[in-house]
PDB file of N, H, CA, C and O in Angstrom:
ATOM      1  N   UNK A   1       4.890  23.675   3.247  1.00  0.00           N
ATOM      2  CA  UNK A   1       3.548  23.720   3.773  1.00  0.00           C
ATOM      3  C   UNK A   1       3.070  22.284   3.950  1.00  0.00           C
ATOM      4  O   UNK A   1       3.453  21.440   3.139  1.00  0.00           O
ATOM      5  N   UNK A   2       2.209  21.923   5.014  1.00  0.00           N
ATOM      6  H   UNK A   2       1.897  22.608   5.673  1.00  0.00           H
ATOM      7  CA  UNK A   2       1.999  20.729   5.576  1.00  0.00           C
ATOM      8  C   UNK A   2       0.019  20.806   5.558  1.00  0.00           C
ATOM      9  O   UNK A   2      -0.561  21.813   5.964  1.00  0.00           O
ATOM     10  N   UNK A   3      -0.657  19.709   5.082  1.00  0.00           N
ATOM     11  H   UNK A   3      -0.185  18.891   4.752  1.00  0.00           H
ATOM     12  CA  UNK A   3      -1.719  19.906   4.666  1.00  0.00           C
ATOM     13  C   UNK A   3      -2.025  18.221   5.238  1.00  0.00           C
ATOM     14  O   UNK A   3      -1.652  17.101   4.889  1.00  0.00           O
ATOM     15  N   UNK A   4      -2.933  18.797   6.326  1.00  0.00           N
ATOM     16  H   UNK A   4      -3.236  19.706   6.610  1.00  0.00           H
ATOM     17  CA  UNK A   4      -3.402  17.581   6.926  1.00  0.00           C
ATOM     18  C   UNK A   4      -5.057  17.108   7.404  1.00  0.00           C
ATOM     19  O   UNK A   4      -5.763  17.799   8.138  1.00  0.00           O
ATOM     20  N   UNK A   5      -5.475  15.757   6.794  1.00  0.00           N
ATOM     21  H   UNK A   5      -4.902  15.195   6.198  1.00  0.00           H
ATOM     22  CA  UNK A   5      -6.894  16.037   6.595  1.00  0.00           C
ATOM     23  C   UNK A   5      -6.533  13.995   7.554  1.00  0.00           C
ATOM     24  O   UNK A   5      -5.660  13.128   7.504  1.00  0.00           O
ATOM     25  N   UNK A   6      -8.108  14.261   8.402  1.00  0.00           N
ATOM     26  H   UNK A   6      -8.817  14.965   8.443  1.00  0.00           H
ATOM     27  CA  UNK A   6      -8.056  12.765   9.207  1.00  0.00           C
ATOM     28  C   UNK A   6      -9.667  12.372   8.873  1.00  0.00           C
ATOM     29  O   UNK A   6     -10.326  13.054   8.088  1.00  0.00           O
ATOM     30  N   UNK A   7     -10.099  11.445   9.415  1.00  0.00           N
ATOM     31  H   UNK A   7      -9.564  10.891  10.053  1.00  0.00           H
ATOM     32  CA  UNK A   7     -11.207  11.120   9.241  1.00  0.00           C
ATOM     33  C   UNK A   7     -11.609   9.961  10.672  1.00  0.00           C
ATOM     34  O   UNK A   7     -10.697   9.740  11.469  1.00  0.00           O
ATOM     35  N   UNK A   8     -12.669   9.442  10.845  1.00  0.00           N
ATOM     36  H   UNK A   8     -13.409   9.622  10.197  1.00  0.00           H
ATOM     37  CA  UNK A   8     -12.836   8.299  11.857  1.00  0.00           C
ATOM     38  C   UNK A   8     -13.482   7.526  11.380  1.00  0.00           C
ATOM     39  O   UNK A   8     -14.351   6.994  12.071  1.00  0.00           O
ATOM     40  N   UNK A   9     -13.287   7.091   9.779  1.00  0.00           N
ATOM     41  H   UNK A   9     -12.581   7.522   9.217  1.00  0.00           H
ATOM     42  CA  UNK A   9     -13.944   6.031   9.316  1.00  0.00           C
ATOM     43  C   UNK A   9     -13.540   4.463   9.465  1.00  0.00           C
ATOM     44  O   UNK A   9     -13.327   4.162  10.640  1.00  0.00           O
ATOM     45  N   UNK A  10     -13.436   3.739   8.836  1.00  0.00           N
ATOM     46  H   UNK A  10     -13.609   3.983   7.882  1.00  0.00           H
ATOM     47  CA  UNK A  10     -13.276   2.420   9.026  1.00  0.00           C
ATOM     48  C   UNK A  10     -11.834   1.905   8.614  1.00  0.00           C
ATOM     49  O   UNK A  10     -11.484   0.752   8.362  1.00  0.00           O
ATOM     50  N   UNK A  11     -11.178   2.942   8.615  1.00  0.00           N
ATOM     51  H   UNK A  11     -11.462   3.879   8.820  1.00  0.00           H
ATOM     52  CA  UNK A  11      -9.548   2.954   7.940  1.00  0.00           C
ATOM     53  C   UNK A  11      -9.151   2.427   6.958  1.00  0.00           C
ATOM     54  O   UNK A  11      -9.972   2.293   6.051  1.00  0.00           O
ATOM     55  N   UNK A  12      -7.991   2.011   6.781  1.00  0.00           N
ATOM     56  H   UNK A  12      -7.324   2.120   7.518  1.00  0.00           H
ATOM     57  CA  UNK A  12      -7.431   1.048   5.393  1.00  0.00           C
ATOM     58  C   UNK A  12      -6.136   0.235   5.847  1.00  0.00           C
ATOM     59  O   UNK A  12      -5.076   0.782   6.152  1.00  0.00           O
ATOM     60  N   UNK A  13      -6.355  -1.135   5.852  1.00  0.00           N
ATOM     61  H   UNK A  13      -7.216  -1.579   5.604  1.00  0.00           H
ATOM     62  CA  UNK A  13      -5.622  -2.038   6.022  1.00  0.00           C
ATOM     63  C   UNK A  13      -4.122  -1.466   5.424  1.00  0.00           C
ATOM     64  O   UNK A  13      -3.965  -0.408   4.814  1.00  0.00           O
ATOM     65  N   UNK A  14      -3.003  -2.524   5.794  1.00  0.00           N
ATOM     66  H   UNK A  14      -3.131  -3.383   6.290  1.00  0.00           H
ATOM     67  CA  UNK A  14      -1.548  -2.010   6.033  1.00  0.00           C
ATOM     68  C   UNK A  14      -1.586  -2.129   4.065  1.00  0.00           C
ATOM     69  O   UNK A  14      -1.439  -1.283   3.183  1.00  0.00           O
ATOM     70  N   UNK A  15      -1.882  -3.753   4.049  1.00  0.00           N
ATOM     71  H   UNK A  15      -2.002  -4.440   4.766  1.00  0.00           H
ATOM     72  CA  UNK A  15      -1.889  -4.033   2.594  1.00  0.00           C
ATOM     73  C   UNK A  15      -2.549  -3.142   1.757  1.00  0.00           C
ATOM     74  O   UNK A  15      -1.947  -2.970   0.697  1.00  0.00           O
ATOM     75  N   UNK A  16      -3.686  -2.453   1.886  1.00  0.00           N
ATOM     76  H   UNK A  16      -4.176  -2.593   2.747  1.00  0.00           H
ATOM     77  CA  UNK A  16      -4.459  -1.695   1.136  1.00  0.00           C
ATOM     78  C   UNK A  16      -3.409  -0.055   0.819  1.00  0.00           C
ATOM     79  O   UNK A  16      -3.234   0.503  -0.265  1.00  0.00           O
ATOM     80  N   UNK A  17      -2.891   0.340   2.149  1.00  0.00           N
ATOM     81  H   UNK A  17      -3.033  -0.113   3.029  1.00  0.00           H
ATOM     82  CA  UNK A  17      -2.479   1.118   2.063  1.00  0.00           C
ATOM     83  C   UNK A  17      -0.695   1.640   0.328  1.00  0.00           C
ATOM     84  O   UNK A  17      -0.399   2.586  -0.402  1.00  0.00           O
ATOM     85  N   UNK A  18      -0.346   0.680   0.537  1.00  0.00           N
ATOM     86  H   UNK A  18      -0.586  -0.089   1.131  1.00  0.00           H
ATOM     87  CA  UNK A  18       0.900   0.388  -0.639  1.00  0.00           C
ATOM     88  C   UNK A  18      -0.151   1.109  -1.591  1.00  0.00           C
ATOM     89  O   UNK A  18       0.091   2.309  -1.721  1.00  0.00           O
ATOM     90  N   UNK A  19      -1.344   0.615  -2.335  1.00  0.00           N
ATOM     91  H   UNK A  19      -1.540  -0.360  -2.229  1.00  0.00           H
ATOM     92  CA  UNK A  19      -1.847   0.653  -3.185  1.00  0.00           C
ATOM     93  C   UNK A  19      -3.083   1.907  -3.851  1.00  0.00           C
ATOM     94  O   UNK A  19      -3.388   2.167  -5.015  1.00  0.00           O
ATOM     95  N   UNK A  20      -3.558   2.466  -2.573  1.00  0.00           N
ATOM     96  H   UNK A  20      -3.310   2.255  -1.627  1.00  0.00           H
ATOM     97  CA  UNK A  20      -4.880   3.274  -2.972  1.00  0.00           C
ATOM     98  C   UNK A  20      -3.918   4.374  -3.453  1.00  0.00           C
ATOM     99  O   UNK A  20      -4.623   5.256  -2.960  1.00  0.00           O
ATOM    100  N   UNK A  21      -3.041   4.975  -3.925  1.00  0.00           N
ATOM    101  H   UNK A  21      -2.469   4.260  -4.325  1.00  0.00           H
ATOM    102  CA  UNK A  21      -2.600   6.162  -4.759  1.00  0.00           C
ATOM    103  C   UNK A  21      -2.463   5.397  -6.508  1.00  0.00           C
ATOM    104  O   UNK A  21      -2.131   6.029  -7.511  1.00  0.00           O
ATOM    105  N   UNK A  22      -2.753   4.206  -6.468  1.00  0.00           N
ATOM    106  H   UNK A  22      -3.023   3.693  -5.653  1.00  0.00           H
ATOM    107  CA  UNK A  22      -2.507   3.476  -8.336  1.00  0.00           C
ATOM    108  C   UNK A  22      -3.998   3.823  -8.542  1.00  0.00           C
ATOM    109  O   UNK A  22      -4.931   3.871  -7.740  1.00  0.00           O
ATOM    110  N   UNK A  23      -3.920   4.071  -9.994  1.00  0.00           N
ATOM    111  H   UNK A  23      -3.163   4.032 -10.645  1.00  0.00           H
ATOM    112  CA  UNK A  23      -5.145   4.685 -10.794  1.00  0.00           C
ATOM    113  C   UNK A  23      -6.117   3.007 -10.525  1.00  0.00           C
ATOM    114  O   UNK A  23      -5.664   1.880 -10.324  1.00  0.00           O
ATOM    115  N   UNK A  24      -7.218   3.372 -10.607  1.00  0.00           N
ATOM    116  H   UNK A  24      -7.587   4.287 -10.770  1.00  0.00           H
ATOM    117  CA  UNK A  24      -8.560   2.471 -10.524  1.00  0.00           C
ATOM    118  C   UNK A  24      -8.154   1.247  -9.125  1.00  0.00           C
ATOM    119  O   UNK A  24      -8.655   0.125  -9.202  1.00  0.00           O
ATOM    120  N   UNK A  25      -7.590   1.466  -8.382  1.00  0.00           N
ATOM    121  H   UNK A  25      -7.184   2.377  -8.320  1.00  0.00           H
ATOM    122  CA  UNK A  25      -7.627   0.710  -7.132  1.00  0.00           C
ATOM    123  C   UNK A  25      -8.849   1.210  -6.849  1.00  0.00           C
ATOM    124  O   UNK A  25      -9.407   2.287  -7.060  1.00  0.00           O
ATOM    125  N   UNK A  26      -9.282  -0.277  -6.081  1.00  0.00           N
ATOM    126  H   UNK A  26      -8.829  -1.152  -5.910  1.00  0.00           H
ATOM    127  CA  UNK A  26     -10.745   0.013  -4.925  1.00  0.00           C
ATOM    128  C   UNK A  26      -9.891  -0.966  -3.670  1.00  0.00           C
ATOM    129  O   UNK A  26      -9.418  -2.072  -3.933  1.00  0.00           O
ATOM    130  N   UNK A  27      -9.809  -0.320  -2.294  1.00  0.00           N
ATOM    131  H   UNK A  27     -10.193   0.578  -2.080  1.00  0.00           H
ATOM    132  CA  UNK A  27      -9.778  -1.301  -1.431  1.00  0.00           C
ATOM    133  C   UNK A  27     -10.923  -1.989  -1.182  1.00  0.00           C
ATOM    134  O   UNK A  27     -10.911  -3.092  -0.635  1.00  0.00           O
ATOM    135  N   UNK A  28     -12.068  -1.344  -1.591  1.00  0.00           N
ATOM    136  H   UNK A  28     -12.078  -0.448  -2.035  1.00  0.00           H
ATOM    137  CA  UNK A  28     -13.637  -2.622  -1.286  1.00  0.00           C
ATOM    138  C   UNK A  28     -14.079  -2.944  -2.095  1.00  0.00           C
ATOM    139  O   UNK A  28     -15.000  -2.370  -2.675  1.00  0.00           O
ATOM    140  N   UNK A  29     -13.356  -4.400  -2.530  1.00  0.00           N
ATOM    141  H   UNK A  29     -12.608  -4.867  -2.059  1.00  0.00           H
ATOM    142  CA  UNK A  29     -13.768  -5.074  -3.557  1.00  0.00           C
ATOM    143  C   UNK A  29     -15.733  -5.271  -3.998  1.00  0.00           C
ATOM    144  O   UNK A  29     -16.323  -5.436  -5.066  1.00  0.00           O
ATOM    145  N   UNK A  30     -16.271  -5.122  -2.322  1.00  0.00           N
ATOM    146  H   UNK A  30     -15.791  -4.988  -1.454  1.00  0.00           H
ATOM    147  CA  UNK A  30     -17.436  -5.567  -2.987  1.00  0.00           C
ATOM    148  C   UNK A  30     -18.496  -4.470  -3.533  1.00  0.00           C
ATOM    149  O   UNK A  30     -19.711  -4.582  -3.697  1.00  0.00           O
ATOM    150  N   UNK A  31     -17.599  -3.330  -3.768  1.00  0.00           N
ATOM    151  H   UNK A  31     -16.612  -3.239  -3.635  1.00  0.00           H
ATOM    152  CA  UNK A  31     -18.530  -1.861  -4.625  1.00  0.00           C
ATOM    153  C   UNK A  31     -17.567  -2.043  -5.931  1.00  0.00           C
ATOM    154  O   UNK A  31     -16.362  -2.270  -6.038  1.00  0.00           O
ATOM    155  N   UNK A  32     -18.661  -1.839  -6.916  1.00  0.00           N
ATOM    156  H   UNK A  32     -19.640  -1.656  -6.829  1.00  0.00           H
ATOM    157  CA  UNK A  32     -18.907  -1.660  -8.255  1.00  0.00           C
ATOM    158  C   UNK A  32     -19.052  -0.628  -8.707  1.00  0.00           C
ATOM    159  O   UNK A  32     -19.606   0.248  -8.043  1.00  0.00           O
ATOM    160  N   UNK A  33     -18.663  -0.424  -9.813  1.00  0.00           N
ATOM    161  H   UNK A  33     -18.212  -1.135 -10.352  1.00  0.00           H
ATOM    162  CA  UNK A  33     -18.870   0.921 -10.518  1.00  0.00           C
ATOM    163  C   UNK A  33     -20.189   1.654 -10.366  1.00  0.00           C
ATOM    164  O   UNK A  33     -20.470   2.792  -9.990  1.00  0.00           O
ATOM    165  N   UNK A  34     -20.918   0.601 -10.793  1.00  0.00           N
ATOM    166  H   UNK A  34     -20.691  -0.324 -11.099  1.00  0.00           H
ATOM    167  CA  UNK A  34     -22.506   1.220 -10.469  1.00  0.00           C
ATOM    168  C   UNK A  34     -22.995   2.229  -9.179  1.00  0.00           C
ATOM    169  O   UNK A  34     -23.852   3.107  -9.074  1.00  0.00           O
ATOM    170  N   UNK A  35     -21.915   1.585  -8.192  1.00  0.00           N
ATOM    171  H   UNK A  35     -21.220   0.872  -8.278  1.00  0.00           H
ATOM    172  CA  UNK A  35     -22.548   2.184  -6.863  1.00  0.00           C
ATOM    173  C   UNK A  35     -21.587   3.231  -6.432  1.00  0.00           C
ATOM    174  O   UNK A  35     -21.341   3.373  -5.234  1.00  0.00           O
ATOM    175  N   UNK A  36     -20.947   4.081  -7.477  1.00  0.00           N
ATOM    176  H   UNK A  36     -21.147   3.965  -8.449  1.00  0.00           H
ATOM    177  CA  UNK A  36     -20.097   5.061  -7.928  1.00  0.00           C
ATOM    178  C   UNK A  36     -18.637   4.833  -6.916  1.00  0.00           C
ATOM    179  O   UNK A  36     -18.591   4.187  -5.869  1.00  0.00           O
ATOM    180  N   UNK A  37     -17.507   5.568  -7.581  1.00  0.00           N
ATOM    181  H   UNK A  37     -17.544   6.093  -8.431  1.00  0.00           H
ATOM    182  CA  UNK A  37     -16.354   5.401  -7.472  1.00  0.00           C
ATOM    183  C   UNK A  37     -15.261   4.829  -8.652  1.00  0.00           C
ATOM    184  O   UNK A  37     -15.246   3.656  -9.025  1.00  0.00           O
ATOM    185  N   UNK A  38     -14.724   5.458  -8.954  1.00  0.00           N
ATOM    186  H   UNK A  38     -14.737   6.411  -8.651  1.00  0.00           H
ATOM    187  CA  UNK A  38     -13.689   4.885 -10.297  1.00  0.00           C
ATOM    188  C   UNK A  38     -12.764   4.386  -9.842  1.00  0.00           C
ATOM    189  O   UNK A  38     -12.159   3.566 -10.532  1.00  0.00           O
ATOM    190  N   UNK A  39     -12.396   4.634  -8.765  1.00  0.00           N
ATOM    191  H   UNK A  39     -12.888   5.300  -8.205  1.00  0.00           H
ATOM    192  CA  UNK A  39     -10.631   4.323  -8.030  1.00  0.00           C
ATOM    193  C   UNK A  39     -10.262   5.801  -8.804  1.00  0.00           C
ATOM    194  O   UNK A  39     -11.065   5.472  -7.931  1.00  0.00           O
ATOM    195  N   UNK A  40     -10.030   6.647  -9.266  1.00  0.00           N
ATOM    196  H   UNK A  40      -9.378   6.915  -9.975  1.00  0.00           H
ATOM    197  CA  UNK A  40      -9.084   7.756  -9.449  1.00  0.00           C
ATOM    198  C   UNK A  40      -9.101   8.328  -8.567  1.00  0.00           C
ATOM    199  O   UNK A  40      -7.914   8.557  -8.334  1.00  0.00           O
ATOM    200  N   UNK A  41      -9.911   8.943  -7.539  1.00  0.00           N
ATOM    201  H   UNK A  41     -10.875   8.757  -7.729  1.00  0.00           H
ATOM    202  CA  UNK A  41      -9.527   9.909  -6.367  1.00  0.00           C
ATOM    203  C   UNK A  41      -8.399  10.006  -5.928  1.00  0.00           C
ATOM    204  O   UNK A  41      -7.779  10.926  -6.461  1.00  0.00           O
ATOM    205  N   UNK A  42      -7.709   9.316  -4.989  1.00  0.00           N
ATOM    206  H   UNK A  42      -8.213   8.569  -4.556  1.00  0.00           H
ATOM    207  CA  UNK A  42      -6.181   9.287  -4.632  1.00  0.00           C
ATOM    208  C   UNK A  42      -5.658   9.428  -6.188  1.00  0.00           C
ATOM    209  O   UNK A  42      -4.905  10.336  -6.539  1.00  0.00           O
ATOM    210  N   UNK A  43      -6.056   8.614  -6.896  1.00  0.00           N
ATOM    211  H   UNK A  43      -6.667   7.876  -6.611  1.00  0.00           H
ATOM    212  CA  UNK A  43      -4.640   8.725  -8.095  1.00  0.00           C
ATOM    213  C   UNK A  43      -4.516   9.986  -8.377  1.00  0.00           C
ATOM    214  O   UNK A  43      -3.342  10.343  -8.275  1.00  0.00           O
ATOM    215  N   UNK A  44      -5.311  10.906  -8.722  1.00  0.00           N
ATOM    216  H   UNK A  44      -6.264  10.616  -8.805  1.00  0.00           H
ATOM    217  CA  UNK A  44      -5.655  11.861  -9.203  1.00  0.00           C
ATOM    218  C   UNK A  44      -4.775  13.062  -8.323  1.00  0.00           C
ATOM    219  O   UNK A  44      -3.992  13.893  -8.783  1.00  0.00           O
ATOM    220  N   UNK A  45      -5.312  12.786  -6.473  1.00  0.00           N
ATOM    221  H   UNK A  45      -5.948  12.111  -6.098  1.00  0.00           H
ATOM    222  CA  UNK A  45      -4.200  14.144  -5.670  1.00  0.00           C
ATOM    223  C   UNK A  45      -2.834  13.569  -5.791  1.00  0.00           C
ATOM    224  O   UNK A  45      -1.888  14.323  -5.564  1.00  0.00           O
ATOM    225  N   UNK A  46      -2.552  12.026  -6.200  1.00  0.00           N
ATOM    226  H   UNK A  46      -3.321  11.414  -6.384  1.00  0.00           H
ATOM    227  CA  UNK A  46      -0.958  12.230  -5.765  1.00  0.00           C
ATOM    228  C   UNK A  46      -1.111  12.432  -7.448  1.00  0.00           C
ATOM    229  O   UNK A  46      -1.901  11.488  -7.471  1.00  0.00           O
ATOM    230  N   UNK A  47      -1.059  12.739  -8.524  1.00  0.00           N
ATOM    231  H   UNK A  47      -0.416  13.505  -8.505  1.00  0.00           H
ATOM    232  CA  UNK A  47      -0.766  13.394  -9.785  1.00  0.00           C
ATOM    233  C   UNK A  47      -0.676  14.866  -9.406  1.00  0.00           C
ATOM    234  O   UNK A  47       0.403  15.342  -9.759  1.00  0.00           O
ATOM    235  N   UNK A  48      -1.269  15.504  -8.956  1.00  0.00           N
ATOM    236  H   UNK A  48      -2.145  15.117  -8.670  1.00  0.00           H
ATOM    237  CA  UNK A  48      -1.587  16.989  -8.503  1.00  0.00           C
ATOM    238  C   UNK A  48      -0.549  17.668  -7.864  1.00  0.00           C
ATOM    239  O   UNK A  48      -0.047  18.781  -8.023  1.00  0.00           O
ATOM    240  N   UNK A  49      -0.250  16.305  -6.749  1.00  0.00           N
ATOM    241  H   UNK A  49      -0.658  15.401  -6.620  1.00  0.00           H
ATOM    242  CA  UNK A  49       0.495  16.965  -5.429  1.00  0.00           C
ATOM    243  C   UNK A  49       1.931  16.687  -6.023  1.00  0.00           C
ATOM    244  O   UNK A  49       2.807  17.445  -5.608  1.00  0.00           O
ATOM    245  N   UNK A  50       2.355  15.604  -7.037  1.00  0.00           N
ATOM    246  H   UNK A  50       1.643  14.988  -7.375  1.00  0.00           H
ATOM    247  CA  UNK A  50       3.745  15.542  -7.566  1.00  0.00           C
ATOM    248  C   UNK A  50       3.705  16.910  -8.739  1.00  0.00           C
ATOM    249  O   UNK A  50       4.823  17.410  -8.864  1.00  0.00           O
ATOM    250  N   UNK A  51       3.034  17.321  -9.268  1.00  0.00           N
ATOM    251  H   UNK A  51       2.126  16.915  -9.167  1.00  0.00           H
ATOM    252  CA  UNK A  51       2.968  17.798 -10.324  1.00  0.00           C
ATOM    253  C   UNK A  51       3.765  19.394  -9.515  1.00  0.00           C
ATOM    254  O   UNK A  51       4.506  20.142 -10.152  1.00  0.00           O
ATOM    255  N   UNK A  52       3.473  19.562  -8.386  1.00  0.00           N
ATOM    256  H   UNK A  52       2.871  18.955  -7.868  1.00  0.00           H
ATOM    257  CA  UNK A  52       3.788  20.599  -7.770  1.00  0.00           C
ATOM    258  C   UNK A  52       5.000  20.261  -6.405  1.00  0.00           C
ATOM    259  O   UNK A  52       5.317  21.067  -5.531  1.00  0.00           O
ATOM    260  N   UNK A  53       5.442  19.037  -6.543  1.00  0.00           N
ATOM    261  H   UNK A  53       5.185  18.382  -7.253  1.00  0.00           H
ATOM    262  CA  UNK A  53       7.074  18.439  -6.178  1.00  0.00           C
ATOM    263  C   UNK A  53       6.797  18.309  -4.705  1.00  0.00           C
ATOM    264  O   UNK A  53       7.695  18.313  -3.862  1.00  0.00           O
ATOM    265  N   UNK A  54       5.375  18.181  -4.400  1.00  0.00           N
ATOM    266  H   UNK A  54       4.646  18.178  -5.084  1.00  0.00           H
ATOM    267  CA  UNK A  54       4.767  17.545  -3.105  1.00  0.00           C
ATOM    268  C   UNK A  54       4.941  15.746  -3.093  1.00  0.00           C
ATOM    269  O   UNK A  54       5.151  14.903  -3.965  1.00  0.00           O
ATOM    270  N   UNK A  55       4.724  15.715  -1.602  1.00  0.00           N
ATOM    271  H   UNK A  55       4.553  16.399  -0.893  1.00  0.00           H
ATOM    272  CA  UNK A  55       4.872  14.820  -1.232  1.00  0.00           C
ATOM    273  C   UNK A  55       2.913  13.938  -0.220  1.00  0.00           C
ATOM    274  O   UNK A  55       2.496  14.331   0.869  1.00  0.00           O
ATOM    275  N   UNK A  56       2.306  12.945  -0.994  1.00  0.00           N
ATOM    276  H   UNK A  56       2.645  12.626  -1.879  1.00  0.00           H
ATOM    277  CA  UNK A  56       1.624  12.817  -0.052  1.00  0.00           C
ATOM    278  C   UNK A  56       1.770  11.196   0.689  1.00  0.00           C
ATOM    279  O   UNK A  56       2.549  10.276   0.435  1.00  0.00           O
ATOM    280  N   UNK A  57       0.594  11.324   1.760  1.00  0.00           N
ATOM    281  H   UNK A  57      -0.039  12.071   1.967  1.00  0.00           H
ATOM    282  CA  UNK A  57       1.348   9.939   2.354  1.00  0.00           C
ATOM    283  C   UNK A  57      -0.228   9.273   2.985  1.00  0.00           C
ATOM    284  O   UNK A  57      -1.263   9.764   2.534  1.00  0.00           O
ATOM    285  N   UNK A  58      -0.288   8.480   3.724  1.00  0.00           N
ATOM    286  H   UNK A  58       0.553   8.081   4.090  1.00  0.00           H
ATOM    287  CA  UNK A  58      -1.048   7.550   4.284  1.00  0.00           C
ATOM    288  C   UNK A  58      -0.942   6.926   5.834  1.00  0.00           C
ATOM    289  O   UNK A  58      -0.168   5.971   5.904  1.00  0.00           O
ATOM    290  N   UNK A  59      -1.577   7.300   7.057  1.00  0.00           N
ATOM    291  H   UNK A  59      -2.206   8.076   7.000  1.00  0.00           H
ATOM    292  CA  UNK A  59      -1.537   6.594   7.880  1.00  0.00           C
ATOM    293  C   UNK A  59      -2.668   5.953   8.135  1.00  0.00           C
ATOM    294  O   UNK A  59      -3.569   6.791   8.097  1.00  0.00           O
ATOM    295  N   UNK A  60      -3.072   4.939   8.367  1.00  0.00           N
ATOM    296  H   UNK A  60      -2.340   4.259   8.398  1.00  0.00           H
ATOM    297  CA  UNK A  60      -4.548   4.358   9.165  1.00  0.00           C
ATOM    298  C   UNK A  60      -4.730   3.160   9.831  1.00  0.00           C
ATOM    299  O   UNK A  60      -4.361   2.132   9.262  1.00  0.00           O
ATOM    300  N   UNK A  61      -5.074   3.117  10.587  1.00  0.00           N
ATOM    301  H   UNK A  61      -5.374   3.952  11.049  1.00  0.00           H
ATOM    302  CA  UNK A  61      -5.642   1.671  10.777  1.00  0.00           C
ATOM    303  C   UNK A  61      -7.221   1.579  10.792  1.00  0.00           C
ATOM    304  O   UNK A  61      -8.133   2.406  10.804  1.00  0.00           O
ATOM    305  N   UNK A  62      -7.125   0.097  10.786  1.00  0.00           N
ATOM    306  H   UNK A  62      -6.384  -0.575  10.776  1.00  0.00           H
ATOM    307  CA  UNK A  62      -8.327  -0.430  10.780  1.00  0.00           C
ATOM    308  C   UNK A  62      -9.352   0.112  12.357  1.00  0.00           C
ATOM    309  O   UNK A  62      -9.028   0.074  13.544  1.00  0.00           O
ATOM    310  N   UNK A  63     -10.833   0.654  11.591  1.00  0.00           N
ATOM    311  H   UNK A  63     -11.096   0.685  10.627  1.00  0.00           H
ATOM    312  CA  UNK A  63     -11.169   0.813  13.332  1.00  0.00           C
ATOM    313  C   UNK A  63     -11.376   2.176  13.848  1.00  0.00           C
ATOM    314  O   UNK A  63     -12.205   2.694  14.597  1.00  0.00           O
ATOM    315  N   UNK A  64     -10.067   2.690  13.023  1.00  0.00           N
ATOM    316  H   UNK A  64      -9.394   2.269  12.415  1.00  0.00           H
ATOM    317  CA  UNK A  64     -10.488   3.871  13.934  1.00  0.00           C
ATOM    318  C   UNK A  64     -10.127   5.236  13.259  1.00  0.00           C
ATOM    319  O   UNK A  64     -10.277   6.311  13.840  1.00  0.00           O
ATOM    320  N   UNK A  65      -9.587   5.097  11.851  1.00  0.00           N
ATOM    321  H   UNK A  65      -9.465   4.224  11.380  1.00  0.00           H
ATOM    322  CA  UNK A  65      -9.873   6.063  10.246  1.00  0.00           C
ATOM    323  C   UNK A  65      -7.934   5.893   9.516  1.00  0.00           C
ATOM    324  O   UNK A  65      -7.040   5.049   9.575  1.00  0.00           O
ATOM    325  N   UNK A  66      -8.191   7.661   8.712  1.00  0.00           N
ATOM    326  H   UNK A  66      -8.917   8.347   8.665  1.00  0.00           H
ATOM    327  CA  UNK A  66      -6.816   7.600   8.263  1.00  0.00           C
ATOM    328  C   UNK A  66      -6.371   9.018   8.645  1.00  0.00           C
ATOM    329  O   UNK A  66      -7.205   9.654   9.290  1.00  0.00           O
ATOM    330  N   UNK A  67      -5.764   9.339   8.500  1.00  0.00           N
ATOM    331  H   UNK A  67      -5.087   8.822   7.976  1.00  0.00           H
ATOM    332  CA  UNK A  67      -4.805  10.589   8.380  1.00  0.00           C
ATOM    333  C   UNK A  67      -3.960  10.866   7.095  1.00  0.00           C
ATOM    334  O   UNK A  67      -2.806  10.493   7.305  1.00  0.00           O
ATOM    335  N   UNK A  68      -4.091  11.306   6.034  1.00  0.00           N
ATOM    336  H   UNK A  68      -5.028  11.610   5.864  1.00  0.00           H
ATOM    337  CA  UNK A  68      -3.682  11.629   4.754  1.00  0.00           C
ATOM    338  C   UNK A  68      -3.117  13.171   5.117  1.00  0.00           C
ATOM    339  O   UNK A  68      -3.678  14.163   5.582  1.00  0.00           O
ATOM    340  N   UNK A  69      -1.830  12.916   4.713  1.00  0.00           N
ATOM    341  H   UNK A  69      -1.374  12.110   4.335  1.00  0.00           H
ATOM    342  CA  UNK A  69      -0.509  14.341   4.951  1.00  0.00           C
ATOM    343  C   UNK A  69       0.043  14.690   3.392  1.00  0.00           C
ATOM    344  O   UNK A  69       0.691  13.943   2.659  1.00  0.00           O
ATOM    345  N   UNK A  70      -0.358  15.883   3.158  1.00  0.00           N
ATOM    346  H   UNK A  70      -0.884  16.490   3.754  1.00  0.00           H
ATOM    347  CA  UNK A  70       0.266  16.557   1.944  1.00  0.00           C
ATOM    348  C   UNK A  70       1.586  17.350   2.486  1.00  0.00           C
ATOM    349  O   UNK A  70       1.289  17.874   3.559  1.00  0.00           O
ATOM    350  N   UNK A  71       2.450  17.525   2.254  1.00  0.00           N
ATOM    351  H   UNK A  71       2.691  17.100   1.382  1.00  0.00           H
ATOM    352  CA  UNK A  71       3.423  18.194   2.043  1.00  0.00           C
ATOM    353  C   UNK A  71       3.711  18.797   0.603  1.00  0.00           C
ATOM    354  O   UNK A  71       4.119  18.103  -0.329  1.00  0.00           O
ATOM    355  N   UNK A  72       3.429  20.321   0.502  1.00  0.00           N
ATOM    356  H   UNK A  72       3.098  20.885   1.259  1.00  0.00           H
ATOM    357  CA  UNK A  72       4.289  21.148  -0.454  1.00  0.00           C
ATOM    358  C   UNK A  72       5.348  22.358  -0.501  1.00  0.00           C
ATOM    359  O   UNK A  72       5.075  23.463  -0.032  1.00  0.00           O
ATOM    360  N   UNK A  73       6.577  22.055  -1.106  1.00  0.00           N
ATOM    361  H   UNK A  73       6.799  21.157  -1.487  1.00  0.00           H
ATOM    362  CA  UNK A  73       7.395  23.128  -0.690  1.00  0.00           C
ATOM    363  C   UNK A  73       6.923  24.512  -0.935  1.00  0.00           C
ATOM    364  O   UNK A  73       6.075  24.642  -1.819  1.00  0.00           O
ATOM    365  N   UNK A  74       7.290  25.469  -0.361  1.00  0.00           N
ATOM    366  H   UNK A  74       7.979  25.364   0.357  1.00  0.00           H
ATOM    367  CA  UNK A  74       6.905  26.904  -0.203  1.00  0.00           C
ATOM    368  C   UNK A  74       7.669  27.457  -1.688  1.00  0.00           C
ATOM    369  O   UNK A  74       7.614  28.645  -2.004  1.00  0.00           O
TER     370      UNK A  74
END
């Protein structure tokens, strides 16, 4: 099963991309805890989506959003 969610936000750089599935990453350095966000979100679905021998992934560029692809076997 193939589980596909896009968006048209402001995307995520090539470099950013390696990284937003590690626990407490922020690609925007200039938000603070205060102005909510922990970095766990991604960490949290790829824990979920391995836990069930899925696969997730990352496309985006800058500009013009991302495309986040789950894959789980049937």
């Amino acid at each position: 099963m193939k589980i596909i969610v896009s968006d048209s936000g402001i995307g995520i750089s090539k470099e950013d991309q390696e990284k937003i599935f590690d626990r407490f990453y922020r690609a925007d350095k200039a938000r603070s805890r205060d102005q909510g966000g922990s970095g766990l979100g991604l960490s949290i679905c790829k824990w979920i989506v391995q836990a069930h021998r899925g696969h997730i992934s990352v496309e985006s560029d800058l500009g013009k959003g991302s495309i986040f692809t789950v894959t789980l076997p049937l």
